[in-house]
KOLTOR-652717 format. One record per residue: x, y, z of N, C-alpha, C in turn. Coordinates in steps of 0.05 Angstrom, whole numbers, plus 5000, padded with zeros to 4 digits. Example, Ala and Ser with C-alpha at 12.3 -4.5 7.8 and 13.67 -1.06 7.14 Angstrom:
// residues 2
526448865156524649105156526449345156525749555142527349795143525850015157
This chain:
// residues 588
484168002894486967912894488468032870490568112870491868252856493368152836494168142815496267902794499367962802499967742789503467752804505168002794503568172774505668412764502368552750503068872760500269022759501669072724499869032708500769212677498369462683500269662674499369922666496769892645494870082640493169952620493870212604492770242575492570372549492270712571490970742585489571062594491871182610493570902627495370922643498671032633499170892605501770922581501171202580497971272569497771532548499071742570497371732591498271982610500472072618503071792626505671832628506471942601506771762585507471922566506272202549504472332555502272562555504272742568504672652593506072812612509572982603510772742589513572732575513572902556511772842533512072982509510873252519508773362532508873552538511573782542512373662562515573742572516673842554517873652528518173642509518073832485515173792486514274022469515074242469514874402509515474592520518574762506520074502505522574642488522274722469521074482450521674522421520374822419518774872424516475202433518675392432520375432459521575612460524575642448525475372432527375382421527275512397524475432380523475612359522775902356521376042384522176262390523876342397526676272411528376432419531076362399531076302374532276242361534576362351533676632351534976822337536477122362536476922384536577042410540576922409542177182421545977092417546177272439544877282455544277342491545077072505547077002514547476832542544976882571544877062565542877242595540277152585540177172566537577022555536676772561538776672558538476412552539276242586540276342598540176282623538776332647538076662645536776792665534176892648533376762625529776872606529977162607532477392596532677552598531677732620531777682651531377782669528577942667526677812651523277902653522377742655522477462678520077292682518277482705515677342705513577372719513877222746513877392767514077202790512976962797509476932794508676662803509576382786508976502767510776202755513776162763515976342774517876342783517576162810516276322822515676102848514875862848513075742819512775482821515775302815516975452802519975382790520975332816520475522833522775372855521575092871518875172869517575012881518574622869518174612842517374412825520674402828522174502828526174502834526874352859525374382880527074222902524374132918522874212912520473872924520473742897522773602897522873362879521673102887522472902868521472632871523172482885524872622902525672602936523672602950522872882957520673002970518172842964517672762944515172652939515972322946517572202950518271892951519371882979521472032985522372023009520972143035519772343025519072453059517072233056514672153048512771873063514671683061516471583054517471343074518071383095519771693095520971813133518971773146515871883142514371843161513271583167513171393149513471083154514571023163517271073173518870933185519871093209519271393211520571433240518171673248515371753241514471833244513872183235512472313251512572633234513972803236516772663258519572863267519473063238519872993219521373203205519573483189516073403197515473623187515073803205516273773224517374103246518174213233520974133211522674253205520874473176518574443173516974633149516674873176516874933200516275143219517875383203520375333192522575513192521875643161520475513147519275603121518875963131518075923151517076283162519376393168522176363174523576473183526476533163527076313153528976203133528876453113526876413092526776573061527276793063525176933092525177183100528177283107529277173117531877343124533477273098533677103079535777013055535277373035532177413038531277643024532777883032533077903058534678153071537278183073538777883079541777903079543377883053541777643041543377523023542677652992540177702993539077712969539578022946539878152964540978442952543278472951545678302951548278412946548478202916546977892917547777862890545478022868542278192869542578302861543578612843544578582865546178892864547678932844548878682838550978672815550478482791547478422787545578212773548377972762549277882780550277712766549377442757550677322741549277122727550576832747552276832751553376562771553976742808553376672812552876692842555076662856557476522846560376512844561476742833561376842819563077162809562077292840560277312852560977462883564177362891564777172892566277112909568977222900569677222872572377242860572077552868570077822864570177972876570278042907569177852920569777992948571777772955574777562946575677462963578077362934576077312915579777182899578276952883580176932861578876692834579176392851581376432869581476122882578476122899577276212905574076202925573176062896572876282874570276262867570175962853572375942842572975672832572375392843573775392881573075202886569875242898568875472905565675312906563675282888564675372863563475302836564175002830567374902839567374612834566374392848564874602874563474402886560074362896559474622881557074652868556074432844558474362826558374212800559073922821559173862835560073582842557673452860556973692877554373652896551473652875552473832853549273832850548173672828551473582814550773272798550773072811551572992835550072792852547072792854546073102868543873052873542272962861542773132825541273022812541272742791543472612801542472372795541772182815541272242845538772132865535872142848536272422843532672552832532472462796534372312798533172242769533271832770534071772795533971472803530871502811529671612828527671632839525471592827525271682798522271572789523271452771525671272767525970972745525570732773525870842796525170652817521270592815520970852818518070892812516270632792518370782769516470522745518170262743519970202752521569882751518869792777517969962796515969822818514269702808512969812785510469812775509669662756511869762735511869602708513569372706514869232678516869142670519469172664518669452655521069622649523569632662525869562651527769572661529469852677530769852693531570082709533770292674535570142664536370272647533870412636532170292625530170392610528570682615528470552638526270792656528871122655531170992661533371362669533871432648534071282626534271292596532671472598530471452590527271502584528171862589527571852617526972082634529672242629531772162620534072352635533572492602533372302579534172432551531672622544529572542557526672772558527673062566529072982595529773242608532673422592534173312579536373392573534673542544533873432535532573452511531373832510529673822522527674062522529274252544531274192565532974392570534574462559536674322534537874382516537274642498535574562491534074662468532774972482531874972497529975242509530575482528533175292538533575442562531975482585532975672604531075792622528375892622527475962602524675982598522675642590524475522568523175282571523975012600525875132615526075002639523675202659522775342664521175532672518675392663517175382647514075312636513674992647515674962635515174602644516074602671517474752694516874712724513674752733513175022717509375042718508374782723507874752692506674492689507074282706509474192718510773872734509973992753509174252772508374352792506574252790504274292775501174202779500374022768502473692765501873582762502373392788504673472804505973342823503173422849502273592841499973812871497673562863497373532835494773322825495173052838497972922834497772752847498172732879498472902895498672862914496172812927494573082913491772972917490172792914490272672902489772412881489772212908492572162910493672022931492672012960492972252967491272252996487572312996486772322979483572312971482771962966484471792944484371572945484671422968486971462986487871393006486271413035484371643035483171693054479871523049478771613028476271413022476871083028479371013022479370673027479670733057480570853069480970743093479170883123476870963103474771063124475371373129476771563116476671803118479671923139480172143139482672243148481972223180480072353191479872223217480671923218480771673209481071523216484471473208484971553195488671553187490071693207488471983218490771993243490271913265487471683271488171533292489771203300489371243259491470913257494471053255495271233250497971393259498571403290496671453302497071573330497671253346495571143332496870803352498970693342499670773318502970623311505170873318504270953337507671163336507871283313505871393301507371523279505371953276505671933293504272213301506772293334508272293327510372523343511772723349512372843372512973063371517373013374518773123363521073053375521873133400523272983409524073053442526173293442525773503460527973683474530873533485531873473465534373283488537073353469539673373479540473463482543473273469541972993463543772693459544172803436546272943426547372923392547372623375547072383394547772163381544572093366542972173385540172153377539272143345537972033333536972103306535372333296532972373311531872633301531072613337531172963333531573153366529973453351528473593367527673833356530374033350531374033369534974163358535874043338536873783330537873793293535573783277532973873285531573913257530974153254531274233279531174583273534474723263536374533267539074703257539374533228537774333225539074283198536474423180534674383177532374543167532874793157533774973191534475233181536975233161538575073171541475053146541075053115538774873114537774753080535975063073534575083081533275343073534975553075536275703088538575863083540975803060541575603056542675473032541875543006538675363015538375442995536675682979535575872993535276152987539076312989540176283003542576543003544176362992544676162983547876042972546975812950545275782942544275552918544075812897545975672862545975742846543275742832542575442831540475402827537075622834536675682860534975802870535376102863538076202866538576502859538376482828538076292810537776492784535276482777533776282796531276462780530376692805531476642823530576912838531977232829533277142804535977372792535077422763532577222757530477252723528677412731528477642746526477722751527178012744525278212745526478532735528278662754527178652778528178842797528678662833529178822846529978652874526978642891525378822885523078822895521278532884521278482864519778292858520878012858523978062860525277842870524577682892524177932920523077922936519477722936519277892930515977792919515677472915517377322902517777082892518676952922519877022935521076822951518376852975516777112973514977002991511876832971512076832955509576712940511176412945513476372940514876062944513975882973513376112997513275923023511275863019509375943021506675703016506475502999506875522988507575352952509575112970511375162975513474872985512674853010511474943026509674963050507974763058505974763028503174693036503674363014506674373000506874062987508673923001509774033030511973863037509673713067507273873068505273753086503973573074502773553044502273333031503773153029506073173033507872873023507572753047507772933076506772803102505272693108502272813103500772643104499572443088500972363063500772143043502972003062504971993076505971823096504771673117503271933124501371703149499271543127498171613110496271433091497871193085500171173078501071003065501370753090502470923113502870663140500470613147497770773153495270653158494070303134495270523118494770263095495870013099498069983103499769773104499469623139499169793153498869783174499469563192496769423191497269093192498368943172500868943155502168863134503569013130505468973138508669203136508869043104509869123084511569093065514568963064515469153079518169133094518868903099517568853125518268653143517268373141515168363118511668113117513667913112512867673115514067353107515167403082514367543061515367443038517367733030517167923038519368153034518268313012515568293011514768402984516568672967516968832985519369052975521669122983523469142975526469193003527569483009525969682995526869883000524070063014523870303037522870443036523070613021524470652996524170852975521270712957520870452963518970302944515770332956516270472975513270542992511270622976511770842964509871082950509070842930510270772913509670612885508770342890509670252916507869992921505270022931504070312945502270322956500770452924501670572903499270662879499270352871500570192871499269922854497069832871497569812893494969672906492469772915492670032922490270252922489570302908490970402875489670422853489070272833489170052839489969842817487369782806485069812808481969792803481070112784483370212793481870552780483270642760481970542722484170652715484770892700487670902696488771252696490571332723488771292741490171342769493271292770493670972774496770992767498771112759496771072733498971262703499271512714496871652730497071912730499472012754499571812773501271832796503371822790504371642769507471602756507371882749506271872724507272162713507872392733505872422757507372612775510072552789510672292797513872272801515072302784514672332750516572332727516672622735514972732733514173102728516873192749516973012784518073202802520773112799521472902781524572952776524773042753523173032734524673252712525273512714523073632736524173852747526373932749526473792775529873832785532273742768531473532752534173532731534173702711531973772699532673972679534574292695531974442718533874612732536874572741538174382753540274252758542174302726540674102712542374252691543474472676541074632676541674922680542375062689543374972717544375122723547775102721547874832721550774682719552074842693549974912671551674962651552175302647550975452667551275692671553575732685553175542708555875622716559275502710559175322700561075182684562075402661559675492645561275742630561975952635561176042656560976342679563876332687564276112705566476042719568776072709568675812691571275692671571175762647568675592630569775702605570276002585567776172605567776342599570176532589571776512610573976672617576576632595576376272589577976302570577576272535574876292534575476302503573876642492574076612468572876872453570477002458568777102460566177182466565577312438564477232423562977262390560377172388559477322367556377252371555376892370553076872387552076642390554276402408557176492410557676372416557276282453557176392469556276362491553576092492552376222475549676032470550275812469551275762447552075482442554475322458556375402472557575372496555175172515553775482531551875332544550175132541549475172506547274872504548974652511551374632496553074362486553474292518554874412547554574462565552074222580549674412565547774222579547173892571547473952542547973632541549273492546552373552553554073392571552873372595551773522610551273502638548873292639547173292630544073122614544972792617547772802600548672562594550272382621551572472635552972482655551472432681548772572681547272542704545772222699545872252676543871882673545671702684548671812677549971552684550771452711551371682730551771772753549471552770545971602760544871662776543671272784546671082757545470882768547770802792550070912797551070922822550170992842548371182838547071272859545071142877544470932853542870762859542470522889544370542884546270332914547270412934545970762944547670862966544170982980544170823008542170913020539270933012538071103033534871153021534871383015532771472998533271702988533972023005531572003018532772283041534772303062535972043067537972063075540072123060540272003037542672043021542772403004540672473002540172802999541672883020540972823046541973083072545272943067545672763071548472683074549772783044549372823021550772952999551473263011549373373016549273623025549973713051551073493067551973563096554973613084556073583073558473543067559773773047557373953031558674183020556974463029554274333039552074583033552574723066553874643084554674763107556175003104559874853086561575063079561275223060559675203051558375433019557375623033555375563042553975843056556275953079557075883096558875953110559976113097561976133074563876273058561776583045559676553043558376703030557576893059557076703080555476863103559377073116561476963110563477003120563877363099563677233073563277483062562277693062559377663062557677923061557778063093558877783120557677883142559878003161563077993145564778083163566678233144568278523155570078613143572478463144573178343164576078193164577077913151575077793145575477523128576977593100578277403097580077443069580677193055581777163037582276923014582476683035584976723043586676503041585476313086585276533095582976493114580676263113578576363101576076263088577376083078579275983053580375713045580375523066582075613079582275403101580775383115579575503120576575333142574675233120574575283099573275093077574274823073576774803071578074573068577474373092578174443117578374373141574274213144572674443145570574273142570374103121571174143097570273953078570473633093573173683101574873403101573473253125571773453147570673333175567773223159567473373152564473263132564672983122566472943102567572683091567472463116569372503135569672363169566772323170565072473177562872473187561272253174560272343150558972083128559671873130561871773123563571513137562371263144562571553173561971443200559671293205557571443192554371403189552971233178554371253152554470993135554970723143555770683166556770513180554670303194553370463206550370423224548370563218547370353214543570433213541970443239540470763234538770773251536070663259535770463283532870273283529870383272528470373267525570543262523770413278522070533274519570533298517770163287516970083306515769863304514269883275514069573259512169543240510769313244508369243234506868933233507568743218508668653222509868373200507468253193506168123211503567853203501467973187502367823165499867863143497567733144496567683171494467393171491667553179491167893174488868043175489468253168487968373171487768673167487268733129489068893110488868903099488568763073486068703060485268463049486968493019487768693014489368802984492268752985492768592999495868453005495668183002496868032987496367802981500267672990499167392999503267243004504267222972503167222961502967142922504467472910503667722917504767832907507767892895508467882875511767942874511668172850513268352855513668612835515768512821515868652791517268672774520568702792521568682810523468842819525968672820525768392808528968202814530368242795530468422768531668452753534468662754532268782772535169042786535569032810534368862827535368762857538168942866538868832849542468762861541869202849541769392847541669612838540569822856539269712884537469812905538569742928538069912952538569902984536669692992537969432999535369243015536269373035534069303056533169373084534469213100536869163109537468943127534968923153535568593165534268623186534168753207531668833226532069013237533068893271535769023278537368963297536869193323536969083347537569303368539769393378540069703366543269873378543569903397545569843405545869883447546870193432547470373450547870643456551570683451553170393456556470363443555870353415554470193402554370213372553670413356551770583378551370913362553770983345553771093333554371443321554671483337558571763340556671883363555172143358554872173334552972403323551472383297548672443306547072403292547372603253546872383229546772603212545872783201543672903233541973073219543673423231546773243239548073533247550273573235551073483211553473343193553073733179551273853169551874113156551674293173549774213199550874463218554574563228555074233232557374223242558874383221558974213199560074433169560374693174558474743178557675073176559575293204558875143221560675173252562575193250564475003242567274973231567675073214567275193186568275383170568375633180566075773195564776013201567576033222568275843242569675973260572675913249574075733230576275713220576875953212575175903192575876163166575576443180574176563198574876783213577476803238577676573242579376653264582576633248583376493231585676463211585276793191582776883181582777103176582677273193583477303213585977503240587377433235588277193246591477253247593077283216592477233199593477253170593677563164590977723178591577973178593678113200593977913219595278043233598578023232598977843219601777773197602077983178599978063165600778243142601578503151599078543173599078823191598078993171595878913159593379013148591478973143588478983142586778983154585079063115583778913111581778913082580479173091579579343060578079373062575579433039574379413045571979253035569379433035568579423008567179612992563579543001562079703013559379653011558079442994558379502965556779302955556679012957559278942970560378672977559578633009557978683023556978633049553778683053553078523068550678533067549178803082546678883072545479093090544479123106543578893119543378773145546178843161548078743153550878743166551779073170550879143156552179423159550379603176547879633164545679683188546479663217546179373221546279333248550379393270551779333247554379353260555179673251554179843239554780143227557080153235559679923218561379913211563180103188564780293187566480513173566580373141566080413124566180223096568480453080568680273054571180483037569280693027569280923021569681123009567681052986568880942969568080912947565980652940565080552968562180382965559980472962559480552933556680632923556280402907553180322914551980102896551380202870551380412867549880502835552680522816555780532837558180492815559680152826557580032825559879792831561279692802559679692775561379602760563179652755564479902764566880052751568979962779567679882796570379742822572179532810574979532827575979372822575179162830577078862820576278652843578878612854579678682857581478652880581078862899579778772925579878982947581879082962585278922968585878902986588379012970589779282963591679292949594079052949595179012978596378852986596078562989593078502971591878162974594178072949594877802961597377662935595277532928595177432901593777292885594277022885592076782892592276562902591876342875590376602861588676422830589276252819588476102807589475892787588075862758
């Protein structure tokens, strides 16, 4: 029988905190080496000589966060293995971001991924998707930094302030100070600590419950081993069509239009090894986005006969509380284990908030401040640090609002249904057509933004049912007690309860599911912004034109479209940015 609140023991503290100061360290390291460094490029992009595989864990340890590690096993707890189809596109996604996307922003090594745009379209582009790069990606990351203070408020006593406190001033701390190289070492490290515990997790998980053969036949009798249906109902929740159009969306995102992902795919020497990284990355987020799956079916085999959820006494109210209620009671005899599990959810959001911040403050100075103050030695540097510590600060605070909106992977796709559609769009509009222009592309940006917003809404509205669970705690699993109560009434009111679970007639739907909220995005900008960029040209009664290095090579290859004259990649620096003699300036 288990006590009314699991305490961490002495082996359990050391390792979390083992885990932190490490991190930690990692800065203080490279802040003492790179000290004497009054390189911005340095200090943002590790002077464009990192080593690929640790690059690839960077991306890796960047966006299989402590989302990914918390949220995908509750998805599969609650609606089954719909969404790891969506790892199919791992094969298809990176590979083409490498060929379309990836050689035009090296071409011109830029440091914000936004200066493309002011060159191929106008300062009003680059501005607003840099301002909405900075709005989306400080959301996200204060989801990913709620995520493991949920973790230890499950477990411990610790209060929820305590826990974002903790974690956010760790991460601000050693990104401050190190930069891109000390955000780099410590993704290493949180990489293979997050791979440790996953293992951990489904090795523990499988011995208690008679071995993996026996987990996917207690999956297969609860509905939770499925294939999605071919159908065609947009209202539907998950369909092989929105996981294959939103999947492909997020991975195209985020290889060809995430700031984040392009600079460390832009810290590298050359385009070839750039390359290199994004294929050493698919296996790597590949083979951990199948572990978090199948620690999902472990976690429902476990619980099995004893939903959590649903039991007499409500033991948890969130499926974000899955993962952390299932290490107290599986591991609660073994110790270290715990401690060691926490520290890997600490590890997979420090990740992403430290990168997040880094990147926020690259492009914040790239964008804006750059432009208007002095450029003198060291000063850049210190711009960017001060930069990151605002952003450090800002994300802790954020991320206890965040707190109260949804479960976690839902509330990821829904942040990003709403900008990460029309971002790439504008970028795919750029590199992939001669006729698009400023003021075009605006408006079909705007236009989706605002359907995106509609959309969310909407969704927010109604909850989608999940697949059957076992309420009656009167067998099965003997490690569930009616007595149990977690640390968790102190921040109650701070978390998504689970309302009860109701049946939707087919009028109460949605009438569209949100797993098509950034396709749609994407649809709607792509065809706004080109078809308004005709007729705008056809008002002027001129027609852009538009220099090679600003289109993709793919695009030109295949359409062996007439380019200007003077599109040679080996003189792009000396191009203007203005392409269009006759473009009026929209800037601000």
């Amino acid at each position: 029988m288990l006590p009314e609140k699991l305490v961490l023991g002495a082996v359990d503290y050391t390792l979390i905190a083992a885990a932190l100061l490490v991190s930690a360290g990692i800065g203080v390291y490279f802040q003492r080496t790179s000290r004497k460094t009054d390189n911005n490029e340095d200090f943002v992009l590790g002077g464009r000589a990192l080593a690929p595989f640790p690059v690839a864990l960077s991306i890796l340890a960047t966006f299989m966060s402590a989302l990914s590690l918390m949220g995908i096993p509750a998805d599969v707890y609650m609606y089954g293995t719909n969404l790891a189809f969506a790892n199919l596109l791992f094969l298809v996604a990176p590979v083409f971001c490498n060929y379309f996307f990836l050689p035009v922003f090296f071409g011109d090594h830029f440091t914000s991924v936004y200066e493309y745009l002011e060159r191929r379209f106008g300062k009003l582009t680059r501005r607003l998707l840099s301002a909405m790069f900075s709005v989306q990606t400080g959301l996200f990351t204060a989801v990913a930094l709620y995520a493991p203070a949920l973790a230890l408020s499950a477990v411990t006593n610790l209060s929820m302030w305590t826990s974002i406190i903790s974690i956010g001033a760790i991460c601000t701390f050693y990104c401050t100070l190190g930069g891109m190289k000390a955000v780099l070492w410590t993704d290493v490290f949180q990489a293979c600590l997050m791979y440790t515990t996953l293992f951990v997790i489904c090795i523990v998980g499988c011995i208690q419950l008679g071995g993996i053969s026996k987990v996917f036949e207690m999956s297969y009798d609860g509905g939770r081993l499925v294939v999605p249906e071919f159908t065609t109902d947009i209202s539907q929740h998950y369909t092989m069509y929105n996981i294959m159009a939103q999947g492909m969306l997020v991975l195209l995102y985020t290889y060809g239009g995430s700031q984040i992902a392009l600079q460390r795919l832009m810290a590298v020497k050359d385009l070839k090894t750039s390359k290199l990284v994004t294929y050493l990355s698919i296996p790597l987020c590949l083979s951990f986005r199948l572990l978090c799956a199948l620690t999902g079916l472990i976690v429902y085999a476990y619980f099995k006969e004893c939903d959590p959820l649903t039991g007499p006494d409500r033991l948890i109210r969130s499926p974000d509380q899955l993962l952390p209620f299932f290490i107290t009671n599986a591991m609660s005899h073994l110790p270290g284990l715990p401690g060691l599990c926490i520290a890997g959810i600490f590890s997979a959001s420090l990740s992403t908030v430290s990168s997040a911040i880094n990147s926020l403050a690259a492009v914040t100075y790239e964008d804006f401040l750059g432009p208007l103050l002095p450029v003198t030695k060291n000063k850049p540097v210190m711009w960017t640090k001060l930069l990151s510590l605002l952003y450090g600060v800002t994300c802790i605070v954020l991320s206890f609002v965040m707190g109260t909106i949804g479960t976690l992977i839902k509330t990821t796709i829904l942040l990003r249904g709403v900008f990460a559609g029309p971002s790439l769009a504008v970028f795919a509009l750029g590199m992939g057509s001669t006729l698009a222009n400023e003021e075009g592309v605006v408006i079909g940006l705007i236009i989706s933004i605002v359907l995106g917003f509609w959309l969310n809404f909407g969704v927010n509205v109604i909850r989608e049912p999940f697949l059957p669970l076992e309420a009656a705690c009167t067998s099965g699993n003997a490690s569930l007690n009616d007595n149990i109560i977690l640390s968790v009434d102190s921040w109650m009111s701070n978390v998504t309860t689970l309302p009860p679970k109701v049946d939707i007639t087919p009028t109460d739907k949605f009438p569209v599911a949100y797993m098509w909220f950034s396709t749609i995005g994407l649809v709607v900008c792509l065809i706004i912004g080109y078809l308004c960029s005709i007729i705008i040209n056809c008002i002027r009664g001129t027609t852009p034109e538009i220099s090679e290095i600003y289109l993709s090579p793919m695009r030109t290859w295949f359409f062996k479209t007439k380019l200007s004259p003077n599109g040679n990649r080996k003189n792009s620096k000396n191009m203007d940015l203005k392409i269009n003699p006759n473009h009026q300036d929209t800037s601000f």
